[in-house]
C-alpha beads as a LAMMPS data file, in Angstrom:
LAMMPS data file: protein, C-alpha beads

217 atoms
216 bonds

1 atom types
1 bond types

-500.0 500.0 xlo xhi
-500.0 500.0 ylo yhi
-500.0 500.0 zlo zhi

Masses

1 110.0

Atoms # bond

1 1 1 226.693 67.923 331.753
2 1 1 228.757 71.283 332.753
3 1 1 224.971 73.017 332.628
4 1 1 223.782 69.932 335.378
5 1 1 226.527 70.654 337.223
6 1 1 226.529 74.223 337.411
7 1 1 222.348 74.005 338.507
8 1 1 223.368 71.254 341.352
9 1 1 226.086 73.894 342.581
10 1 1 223.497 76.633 342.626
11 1 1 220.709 74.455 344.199
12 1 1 223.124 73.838 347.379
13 1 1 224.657 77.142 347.550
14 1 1 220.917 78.272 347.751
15 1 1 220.246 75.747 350.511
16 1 1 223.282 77.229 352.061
17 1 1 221.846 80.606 351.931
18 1 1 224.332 82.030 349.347
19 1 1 222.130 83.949 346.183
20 1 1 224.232 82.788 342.903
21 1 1 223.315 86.394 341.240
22 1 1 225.257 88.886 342.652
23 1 1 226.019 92.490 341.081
24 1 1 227.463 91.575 337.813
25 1 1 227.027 87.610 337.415
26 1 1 225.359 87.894 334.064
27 1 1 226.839 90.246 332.308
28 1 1 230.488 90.408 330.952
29 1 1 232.389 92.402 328.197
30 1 1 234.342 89.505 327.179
31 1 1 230.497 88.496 326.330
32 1 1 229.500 91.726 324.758
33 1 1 232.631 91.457 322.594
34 1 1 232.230 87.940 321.286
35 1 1 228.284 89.019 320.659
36 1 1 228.736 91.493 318.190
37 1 1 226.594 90.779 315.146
38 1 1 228.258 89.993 311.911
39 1 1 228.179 93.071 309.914
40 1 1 229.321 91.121 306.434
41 1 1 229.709 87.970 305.467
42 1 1 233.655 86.413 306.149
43 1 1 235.282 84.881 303.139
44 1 1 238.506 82.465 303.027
45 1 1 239.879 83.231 299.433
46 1 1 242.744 81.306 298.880
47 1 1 244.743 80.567 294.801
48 1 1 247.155 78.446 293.048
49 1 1 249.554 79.615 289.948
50 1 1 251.462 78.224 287.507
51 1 1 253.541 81.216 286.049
52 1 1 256.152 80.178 283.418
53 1 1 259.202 82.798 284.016
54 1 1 262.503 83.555 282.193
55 1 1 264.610 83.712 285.380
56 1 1 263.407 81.812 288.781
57 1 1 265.530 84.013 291.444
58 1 1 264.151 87.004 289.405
59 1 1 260.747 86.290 289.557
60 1 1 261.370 85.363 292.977
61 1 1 261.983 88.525 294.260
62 1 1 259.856 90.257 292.404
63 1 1 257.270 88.076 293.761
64 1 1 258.941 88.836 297.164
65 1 1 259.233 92.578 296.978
66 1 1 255.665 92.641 295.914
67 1 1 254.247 90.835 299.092
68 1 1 256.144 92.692 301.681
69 1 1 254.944 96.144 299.917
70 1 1 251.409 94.668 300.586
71 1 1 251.918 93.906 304.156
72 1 1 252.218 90.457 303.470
73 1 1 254.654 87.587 303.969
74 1 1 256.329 84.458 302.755
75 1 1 255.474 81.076 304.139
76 1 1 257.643 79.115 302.205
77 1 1 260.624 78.906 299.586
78 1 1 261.416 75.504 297.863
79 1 1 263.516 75.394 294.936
80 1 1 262.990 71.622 293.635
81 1 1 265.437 72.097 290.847
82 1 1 266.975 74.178 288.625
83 1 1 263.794 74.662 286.516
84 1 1 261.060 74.317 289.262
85 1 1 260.178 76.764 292.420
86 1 1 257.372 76.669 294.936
87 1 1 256.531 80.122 296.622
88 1 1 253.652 80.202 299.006
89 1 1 252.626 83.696 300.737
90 1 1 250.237 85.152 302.756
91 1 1 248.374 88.612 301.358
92 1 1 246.000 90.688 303.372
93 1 1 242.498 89.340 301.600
94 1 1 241.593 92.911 300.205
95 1 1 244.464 92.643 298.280
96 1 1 244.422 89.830 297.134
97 1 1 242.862 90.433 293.667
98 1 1 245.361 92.700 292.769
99 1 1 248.402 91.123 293.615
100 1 1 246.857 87.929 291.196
101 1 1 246.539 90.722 288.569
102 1 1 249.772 91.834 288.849
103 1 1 251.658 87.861 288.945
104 1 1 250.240 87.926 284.976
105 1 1 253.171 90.238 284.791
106 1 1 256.046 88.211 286.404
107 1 1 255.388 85.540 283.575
108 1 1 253.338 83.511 281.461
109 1 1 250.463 82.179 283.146
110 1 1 250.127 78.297 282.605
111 1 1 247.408 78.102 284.939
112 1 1 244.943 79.365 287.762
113 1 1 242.957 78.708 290.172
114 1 1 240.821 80.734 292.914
115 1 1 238.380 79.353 295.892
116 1 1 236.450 81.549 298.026
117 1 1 234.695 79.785 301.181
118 1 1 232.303 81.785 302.976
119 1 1 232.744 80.914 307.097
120 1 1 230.575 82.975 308.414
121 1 1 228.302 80.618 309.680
122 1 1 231.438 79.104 311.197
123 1 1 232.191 82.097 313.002
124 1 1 228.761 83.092 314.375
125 1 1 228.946 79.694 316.062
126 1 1 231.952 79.866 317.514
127 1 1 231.534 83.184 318.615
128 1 1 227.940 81.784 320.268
129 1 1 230.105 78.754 322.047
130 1 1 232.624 81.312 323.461
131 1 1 229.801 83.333 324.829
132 1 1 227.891 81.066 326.958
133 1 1 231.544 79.287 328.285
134 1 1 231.610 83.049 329.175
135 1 1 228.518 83.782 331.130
136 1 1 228.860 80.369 332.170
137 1 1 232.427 81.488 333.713
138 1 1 231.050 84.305 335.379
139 1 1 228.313 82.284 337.205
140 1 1 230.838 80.374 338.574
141 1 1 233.232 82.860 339.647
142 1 1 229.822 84.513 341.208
143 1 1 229.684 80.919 343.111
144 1 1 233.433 80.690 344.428
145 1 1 233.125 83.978 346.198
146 1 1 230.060 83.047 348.205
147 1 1 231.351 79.309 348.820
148 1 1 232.254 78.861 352.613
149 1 1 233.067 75.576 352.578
150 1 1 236.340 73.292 351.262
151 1 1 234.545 71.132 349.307
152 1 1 232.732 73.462 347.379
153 1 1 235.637 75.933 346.399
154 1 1 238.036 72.585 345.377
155 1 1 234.637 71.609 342.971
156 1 1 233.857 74.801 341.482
157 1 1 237.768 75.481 340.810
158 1 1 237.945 72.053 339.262
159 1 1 234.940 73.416 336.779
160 1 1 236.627 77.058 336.210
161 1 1 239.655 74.882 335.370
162 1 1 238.211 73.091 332.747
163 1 1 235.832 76.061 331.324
164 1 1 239.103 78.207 330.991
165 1 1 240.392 75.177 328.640
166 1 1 237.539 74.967 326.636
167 1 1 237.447 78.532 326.080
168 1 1 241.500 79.205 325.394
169 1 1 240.686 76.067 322.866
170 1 1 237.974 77.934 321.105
171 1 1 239.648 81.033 321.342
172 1 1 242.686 79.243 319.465
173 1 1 239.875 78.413 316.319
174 1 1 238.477 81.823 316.321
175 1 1 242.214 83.153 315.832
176 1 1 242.686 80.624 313.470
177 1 1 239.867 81.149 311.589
178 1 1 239.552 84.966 311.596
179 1 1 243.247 84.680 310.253
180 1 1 242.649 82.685 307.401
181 1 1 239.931 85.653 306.594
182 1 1 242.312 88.378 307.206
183 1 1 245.196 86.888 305.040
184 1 1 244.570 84.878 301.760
185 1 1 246.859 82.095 300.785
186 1 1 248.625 82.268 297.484
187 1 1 250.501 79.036 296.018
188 1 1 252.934 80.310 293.343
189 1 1 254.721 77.533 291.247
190 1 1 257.256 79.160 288.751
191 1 1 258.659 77.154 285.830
192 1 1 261.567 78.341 283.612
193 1 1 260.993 78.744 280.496
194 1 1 261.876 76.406 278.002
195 1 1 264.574 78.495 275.111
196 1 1 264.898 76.060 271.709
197 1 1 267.137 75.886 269.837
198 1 1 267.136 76.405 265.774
199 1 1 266.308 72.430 265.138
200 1 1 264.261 72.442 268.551
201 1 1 261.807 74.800 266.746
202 1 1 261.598 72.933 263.360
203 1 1 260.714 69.852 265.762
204 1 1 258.274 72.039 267.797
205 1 1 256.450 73.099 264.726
206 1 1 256.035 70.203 263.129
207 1 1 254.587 68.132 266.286
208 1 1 251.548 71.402 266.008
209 1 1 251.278 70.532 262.540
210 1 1 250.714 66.812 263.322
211 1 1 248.210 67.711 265.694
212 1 1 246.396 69.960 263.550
213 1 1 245.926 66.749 260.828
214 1 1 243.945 64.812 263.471
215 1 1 242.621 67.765 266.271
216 1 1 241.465 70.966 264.553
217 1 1 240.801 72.357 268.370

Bonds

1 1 1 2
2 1 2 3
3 1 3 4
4 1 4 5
5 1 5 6
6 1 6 7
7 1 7 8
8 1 8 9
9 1 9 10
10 1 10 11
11 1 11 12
12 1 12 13
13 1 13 14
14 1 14 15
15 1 15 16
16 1 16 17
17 1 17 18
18 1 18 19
19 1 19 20
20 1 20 21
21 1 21 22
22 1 22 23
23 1 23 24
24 1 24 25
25 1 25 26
26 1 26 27
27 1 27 28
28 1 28 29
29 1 29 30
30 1 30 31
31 1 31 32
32 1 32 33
33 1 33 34
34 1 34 35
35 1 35 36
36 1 36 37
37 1 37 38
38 1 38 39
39 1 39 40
40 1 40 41
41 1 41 42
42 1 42 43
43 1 43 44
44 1 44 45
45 1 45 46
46 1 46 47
47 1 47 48
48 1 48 49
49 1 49 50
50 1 50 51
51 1 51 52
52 1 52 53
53 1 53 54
54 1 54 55
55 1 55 56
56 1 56 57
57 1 57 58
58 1 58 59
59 1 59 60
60 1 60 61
61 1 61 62
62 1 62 63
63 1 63 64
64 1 64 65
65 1 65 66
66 1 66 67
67 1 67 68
68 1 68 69
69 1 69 70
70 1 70 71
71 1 71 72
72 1 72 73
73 1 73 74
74 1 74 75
75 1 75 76
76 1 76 77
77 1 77 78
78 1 78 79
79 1 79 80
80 1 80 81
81 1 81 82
82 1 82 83
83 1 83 84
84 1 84 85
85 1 85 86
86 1 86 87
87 1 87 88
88 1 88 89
89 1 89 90
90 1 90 91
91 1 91 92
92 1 92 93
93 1 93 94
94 1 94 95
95 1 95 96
96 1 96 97
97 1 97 98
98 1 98 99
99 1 99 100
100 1 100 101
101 1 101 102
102 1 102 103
103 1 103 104
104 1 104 105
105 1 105 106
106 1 106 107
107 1 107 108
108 1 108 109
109 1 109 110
110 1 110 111
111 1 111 112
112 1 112 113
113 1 113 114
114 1 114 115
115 1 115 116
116 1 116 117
117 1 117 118
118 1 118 119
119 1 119 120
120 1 120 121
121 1 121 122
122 1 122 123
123 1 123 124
124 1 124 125
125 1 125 126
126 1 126 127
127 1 127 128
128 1 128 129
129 1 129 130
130 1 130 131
131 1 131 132
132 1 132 133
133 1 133 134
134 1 134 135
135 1 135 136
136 1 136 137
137 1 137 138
138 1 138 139
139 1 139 140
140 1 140 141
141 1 141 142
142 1 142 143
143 1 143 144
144 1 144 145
145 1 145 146
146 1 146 147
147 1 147 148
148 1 148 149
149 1 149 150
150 1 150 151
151 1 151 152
152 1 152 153
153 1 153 154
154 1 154 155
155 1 155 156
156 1 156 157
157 1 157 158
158 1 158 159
159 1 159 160
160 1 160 161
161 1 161 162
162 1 162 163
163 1 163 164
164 1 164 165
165 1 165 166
166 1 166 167
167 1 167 168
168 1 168 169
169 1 169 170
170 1 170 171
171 1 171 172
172 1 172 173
173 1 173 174
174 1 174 175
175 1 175 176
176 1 176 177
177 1 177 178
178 1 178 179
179 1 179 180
180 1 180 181
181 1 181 182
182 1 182 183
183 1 183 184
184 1 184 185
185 1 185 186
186 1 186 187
187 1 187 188
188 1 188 189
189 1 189 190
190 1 190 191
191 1 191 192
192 1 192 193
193 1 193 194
194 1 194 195
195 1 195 196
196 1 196 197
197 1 197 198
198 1 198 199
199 1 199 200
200 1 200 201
201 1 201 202
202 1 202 203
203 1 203 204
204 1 204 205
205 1 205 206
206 1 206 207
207 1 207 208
208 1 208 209
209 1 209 210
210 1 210 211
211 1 211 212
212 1 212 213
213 1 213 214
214 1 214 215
215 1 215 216
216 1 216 217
């Protein structure tokens, strides 16, 4: 529809006289920026862990100094309980691998979990859309200095209007996005570790002794 628009405006400002292709109307470095081909492919890696810890505030800032000496940051602290914390940070992505590595010594691992989502594809299209809302820009900026009349300056700043929208809304995903490759996401959950007791152990071994009569693994 913008495209129908934009050909109408053209037709009459030809009619009019006016040439829609003046010096610089099709070309842009806001274009040649967002054109750039993708030199490797973008990956969102984000993990969960369980780690099992002695001491929660210890392991906390452990966890904490760790993160800022990585250029990273803290999203969120929520202590549920006295037994229970939920840490989730934000790592640079190259990083990322190591810093998992290096929870295993914080505490005991209970569990893990890692995703890696390649949005590359995402990217190259968004990168596509901001493009043409570019050149398409341009043309009309081209158009609104050779308009002479009222009319046709109020339409074609109603259009810039809403083409500057649609691009700072695009723009927003492609920070978004390009963010989410930059910095992985890292859920921490940290449990405190569970200290028996003399009796607590005689009861602890012989539940694993029960088990082992009627599950060998």
């Amino acid at each position: 529809m913008r495209l129908y628009k934009l050909v109408t405006l053209l037709s009459f400002m030809l009619l009019m006289g006016c040439s829609a292709t003046g010096d610089g109307g099709y070309t842009s470095a806001e274009v040649n920026k967002v054109e750039n081909t993708q030199s490797s492919r973008l990956i969102v890696k984000s993990a969960d862990i369980e780690l099992e810890v002695k001491d929660l505030s210890v392991a906390s800032s452990t966890i904490e100094d760790s993160v800022s000496a990585l250029n990273g940051y803290v999203e969120l602290i929520n202590q549920v309980s006295e037994n229970k914390k939920y840490i989730n940070v934000k790592v640079p992505s190259d990083k990322v691998d190591g810093f998992l590595h290096d929870l295993s010594g914080v505490g005991s691992v209970e569990s893990s979990t890692f995703s890696a989502e390649d949005v590359t594809e995402r990217m190259v299209d968004i990168k596509a859309r901001l493009g043409n809302l570019y050149l398409l820009r341009s043309k009309y900026q081209e158009l609104l200095k050779k308009a002479n009349k009222v009319s046709e300056l109020i339409q074609i700043e109603k259009e810039l209007t809403e083409i500057q929208t649609e691009i700072d809304s695009i723009e927003g995903k492609r920070k978004s996005l390009q963010g989410q490759v930059d910095m992985s996401k890292v859920s921490i959950q940290l449990k405190r570790e569970v200290i028996y007791g003399p009796l607590g152990y005689v009861i602890k071994g012989t539940i694993w002794v029960i088990k082992k009569l009627f599950i060998i693994n």
